[in-house]
C-alpha atoms as an extended CHARMM CRD file, in Angstrom:
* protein
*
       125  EXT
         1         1  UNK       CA            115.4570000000      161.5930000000       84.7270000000  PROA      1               0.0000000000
         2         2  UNK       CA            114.6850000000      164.7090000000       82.5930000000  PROA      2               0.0000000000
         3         3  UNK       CA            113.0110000000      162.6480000000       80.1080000000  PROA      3               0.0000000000
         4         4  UNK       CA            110.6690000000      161.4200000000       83.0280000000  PROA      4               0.0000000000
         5         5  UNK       CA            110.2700000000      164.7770000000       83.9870000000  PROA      5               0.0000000000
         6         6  UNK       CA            109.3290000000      165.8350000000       80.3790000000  PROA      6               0.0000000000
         7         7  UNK       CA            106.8570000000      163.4310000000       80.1030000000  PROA      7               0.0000000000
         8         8  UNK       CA            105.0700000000      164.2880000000       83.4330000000  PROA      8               0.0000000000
         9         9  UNK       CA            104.9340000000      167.8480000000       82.0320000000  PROA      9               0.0000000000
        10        10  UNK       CA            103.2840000000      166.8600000000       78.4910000000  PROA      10              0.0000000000
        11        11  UNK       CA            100.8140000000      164.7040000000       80.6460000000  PROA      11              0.0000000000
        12        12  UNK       CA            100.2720000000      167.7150000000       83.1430000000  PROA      12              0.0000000000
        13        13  UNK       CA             99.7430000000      169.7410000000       79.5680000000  PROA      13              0.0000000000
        14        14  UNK       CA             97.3660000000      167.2140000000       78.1880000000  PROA      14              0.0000000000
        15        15  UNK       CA             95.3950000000      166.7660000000       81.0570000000  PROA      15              0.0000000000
        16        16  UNK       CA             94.8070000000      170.6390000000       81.8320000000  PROA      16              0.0000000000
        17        17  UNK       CA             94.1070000000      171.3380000000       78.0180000000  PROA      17              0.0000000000
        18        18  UNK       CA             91.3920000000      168.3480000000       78.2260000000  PROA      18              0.0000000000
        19        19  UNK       CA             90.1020000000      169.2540000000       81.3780000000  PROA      19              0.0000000000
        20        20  UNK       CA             89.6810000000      173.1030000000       80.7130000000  PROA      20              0.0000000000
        21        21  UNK       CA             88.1280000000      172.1930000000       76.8850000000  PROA      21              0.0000000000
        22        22  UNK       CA             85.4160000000      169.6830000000       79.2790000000  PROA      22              0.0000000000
        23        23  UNK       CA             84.5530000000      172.8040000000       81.3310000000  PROA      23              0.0000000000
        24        24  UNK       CA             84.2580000000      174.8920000000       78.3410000000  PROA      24              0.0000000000
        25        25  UNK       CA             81.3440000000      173.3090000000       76.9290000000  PROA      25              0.0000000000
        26        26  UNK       CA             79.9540000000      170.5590000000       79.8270000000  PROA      26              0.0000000000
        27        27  UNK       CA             80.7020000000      172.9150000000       83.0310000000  PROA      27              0.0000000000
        28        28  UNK       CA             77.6680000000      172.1770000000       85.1970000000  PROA      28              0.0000000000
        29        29  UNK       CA             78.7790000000      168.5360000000       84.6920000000  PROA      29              0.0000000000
        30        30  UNK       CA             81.9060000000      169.2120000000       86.1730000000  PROA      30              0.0000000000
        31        31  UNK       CA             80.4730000000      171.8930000000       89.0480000000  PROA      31              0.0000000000
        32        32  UNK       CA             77.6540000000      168.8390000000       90.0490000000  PROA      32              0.0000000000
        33        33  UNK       CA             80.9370000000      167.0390000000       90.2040000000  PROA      33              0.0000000000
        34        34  UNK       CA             83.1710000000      169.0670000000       92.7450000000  PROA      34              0.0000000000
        35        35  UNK       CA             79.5750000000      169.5410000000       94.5560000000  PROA      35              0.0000000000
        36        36  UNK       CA             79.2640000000      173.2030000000       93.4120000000  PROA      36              0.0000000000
        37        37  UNK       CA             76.4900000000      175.1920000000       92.8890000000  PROA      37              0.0000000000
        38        38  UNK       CA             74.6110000000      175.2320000000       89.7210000000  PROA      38              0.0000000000
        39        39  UNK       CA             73.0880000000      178.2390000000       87.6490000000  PROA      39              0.0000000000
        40        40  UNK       CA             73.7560000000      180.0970000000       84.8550000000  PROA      40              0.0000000000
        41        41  UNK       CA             76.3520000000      182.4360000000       86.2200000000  PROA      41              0.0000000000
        42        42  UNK       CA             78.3360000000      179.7180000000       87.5890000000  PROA      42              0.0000000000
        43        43  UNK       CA             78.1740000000      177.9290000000       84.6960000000  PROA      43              0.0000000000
        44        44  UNK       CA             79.5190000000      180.7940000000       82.6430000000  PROA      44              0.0000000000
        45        45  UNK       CA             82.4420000000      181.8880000000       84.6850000000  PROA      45              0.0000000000
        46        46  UNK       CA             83.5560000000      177.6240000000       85.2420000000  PROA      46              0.0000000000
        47        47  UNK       CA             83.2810000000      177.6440000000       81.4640000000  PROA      47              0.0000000000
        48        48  UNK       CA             85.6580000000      180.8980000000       81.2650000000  PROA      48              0.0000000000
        49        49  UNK       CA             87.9880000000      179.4660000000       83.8420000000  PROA      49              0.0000000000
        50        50  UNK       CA             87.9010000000      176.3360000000       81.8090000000  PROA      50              0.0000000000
        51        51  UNK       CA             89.0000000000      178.1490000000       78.4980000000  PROA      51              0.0000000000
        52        52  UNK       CA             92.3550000000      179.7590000000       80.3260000000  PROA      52              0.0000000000
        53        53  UNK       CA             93.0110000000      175.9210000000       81.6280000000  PROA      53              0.0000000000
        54        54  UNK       CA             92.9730000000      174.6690000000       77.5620000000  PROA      54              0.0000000000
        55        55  UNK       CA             95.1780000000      178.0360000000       76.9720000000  PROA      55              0.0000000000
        56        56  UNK       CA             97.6150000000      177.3120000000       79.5580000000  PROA      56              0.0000000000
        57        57  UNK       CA             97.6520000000      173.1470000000       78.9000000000  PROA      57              0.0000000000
        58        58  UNK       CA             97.9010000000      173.9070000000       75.3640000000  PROA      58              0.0000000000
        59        59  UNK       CA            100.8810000000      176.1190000000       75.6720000000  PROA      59              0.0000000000
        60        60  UNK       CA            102.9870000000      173.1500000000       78.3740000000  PROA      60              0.0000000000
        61        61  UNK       CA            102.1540000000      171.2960000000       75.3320000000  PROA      61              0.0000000000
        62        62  UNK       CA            103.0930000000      173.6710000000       72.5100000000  PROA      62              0.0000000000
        63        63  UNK       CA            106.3970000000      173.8880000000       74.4690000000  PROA      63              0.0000000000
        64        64  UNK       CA            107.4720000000      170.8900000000       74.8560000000  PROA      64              0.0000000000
        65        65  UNK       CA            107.4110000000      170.3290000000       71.1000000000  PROA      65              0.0000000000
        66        66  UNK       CA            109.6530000000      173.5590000000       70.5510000000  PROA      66              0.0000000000
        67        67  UNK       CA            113.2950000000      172.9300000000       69.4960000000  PROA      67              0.0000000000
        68        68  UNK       CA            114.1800000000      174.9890000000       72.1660000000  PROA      68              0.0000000000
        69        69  UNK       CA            111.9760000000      174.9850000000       75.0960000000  PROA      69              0.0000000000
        70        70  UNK       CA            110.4240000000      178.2980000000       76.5690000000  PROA      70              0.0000000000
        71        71  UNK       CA            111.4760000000      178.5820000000       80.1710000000  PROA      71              0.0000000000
        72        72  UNK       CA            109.1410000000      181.5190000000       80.6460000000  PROA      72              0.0000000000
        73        73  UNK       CA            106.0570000000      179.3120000000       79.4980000000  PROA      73              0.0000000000
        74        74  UNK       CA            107.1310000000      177.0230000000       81.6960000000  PROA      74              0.0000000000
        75        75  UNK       CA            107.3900000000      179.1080000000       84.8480000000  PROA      75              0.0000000000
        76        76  UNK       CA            103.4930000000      180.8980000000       84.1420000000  PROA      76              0.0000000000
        77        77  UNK       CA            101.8590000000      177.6220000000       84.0370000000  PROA      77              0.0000000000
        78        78  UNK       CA            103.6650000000      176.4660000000       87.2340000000  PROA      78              0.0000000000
        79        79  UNK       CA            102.1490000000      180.1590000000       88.8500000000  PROA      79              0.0000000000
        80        80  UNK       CA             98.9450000000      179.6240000000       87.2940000000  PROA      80              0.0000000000
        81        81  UNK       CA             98.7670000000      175.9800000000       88.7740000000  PROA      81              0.0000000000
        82        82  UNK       CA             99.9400000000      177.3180000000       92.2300000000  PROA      82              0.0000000000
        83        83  UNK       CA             96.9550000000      179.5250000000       91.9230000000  PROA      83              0.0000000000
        84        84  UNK       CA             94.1910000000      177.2830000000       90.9560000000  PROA      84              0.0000000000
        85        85  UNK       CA             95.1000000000      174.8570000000       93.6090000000  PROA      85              0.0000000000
        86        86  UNK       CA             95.0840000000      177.9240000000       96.1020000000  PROA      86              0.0000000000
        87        87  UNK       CA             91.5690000000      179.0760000000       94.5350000000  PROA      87              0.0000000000
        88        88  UNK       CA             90.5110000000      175.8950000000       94.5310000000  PROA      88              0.0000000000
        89        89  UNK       CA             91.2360000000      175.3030000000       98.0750000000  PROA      89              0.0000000000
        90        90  UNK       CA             89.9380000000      178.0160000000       99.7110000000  PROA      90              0.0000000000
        91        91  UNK       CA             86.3870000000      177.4810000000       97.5980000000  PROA      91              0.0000000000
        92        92  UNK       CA             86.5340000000      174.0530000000       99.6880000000  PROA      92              0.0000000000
        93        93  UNK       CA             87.0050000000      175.8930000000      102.9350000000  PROA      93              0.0000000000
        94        94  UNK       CA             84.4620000000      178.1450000000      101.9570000000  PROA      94              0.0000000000
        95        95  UNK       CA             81.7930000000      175.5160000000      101.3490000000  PROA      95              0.0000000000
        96        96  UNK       CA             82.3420000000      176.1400000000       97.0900000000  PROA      96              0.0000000000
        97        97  UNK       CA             82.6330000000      173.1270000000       96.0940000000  PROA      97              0.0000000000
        98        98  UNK       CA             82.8560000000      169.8260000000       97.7680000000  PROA      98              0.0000000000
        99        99  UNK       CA             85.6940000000      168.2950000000       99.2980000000  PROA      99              0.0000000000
       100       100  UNK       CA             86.1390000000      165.8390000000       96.3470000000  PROA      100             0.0000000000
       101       101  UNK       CA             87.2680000000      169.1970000000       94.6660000000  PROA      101             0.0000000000
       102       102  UNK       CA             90.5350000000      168.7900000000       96.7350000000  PROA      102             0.0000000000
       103       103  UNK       CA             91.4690000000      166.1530000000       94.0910000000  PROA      103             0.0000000000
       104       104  UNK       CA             91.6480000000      168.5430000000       91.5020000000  PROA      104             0.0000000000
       105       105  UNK       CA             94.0610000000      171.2060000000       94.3490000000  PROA      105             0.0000000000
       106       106  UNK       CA             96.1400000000      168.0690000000       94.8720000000  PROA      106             0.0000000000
       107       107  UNK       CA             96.8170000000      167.5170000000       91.1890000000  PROA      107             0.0000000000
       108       108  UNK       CA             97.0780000000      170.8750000000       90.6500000000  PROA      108             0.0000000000
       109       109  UNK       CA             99.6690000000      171.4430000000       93.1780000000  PROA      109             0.0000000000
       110       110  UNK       CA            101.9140000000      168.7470000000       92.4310000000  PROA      110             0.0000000000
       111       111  UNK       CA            101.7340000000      170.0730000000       88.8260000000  PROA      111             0.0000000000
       112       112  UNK       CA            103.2420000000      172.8750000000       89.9680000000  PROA      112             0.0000000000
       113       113  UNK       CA            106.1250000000      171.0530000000       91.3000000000  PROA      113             0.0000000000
       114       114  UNK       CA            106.8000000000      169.0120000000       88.2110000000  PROA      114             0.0000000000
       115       115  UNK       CA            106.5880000000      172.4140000000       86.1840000000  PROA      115             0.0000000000
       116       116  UNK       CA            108.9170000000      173.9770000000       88.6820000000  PROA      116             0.0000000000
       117       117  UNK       CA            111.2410000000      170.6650000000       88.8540000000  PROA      117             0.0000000000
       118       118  UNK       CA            111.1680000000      170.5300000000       85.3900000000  PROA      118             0.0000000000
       119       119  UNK       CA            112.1380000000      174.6370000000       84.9640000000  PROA      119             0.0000000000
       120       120  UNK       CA            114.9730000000      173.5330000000       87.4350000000  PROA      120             0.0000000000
       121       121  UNK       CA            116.1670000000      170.9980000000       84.9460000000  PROA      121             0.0000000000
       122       122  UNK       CA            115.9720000000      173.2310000000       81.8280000000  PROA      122             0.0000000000
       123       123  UNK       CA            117.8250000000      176.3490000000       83.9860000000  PROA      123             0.0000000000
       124       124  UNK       CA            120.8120000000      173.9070000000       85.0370000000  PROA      124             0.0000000000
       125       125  UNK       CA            121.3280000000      171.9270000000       81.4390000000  PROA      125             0.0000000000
């Protein structure tokens, strides 16, 4: 089961590394996505946003390659993924983005449960 787990995580990892490097240099792709508004000053603070995602999906994925796993690491990126859904969720409500944008507070928040699951596995091995 851990190894499941584990491999849920590096996915999680990969997937916010890739997404936050796409917002980084394409972000008014990804705001015409979610159904956002476009200008310059969104585009600059999605492609900001987008750099902490690769930070925090390349550190899941730094750690999981670590002899001995960081359990700290491991409990930031579940907060930080707690918070994006929640930021993410209330710029739906708010008429931000679109509601297809509550696919990426879905994934986000289940991400935080792996990351959490998965801190719950390290803690009791």
């Amino acid at each position: 089961m851990r190894k499941c787990v584990k491999i849920l995580v590096l996915i999680i990892g990969v997937v916010t590394f890739v997404s936050g490097v796409v917002q980084i240099f394409v972000p008014a792709t990804v705001l015409g996505f979610i159904g956002a508004e476009i200008s310059s000053y969104t585009k600059h603070f999605f492609a900001i946003i987008g750099m902490f995602m690769a930070l925090f999906g390349g550190m899941i994925v730094h750690v999981i390659y670590r002899v001995e796993e960081n359990k700290a690491a491991i409990f930031w990126s579940g907060l930080q993924k707690i918070g994006a859904a929640l930021a993410v969720g209330i710029g739906v409500l708010n008429g931000i983005f679109a509601a297809v944008a509550l696919s990426v507070a879905l994934f986000d928040a289940l991400s935080s449960l792996v990351l959490f699951y998965y801190l719950y596995l390290l803690r009791k091995s």
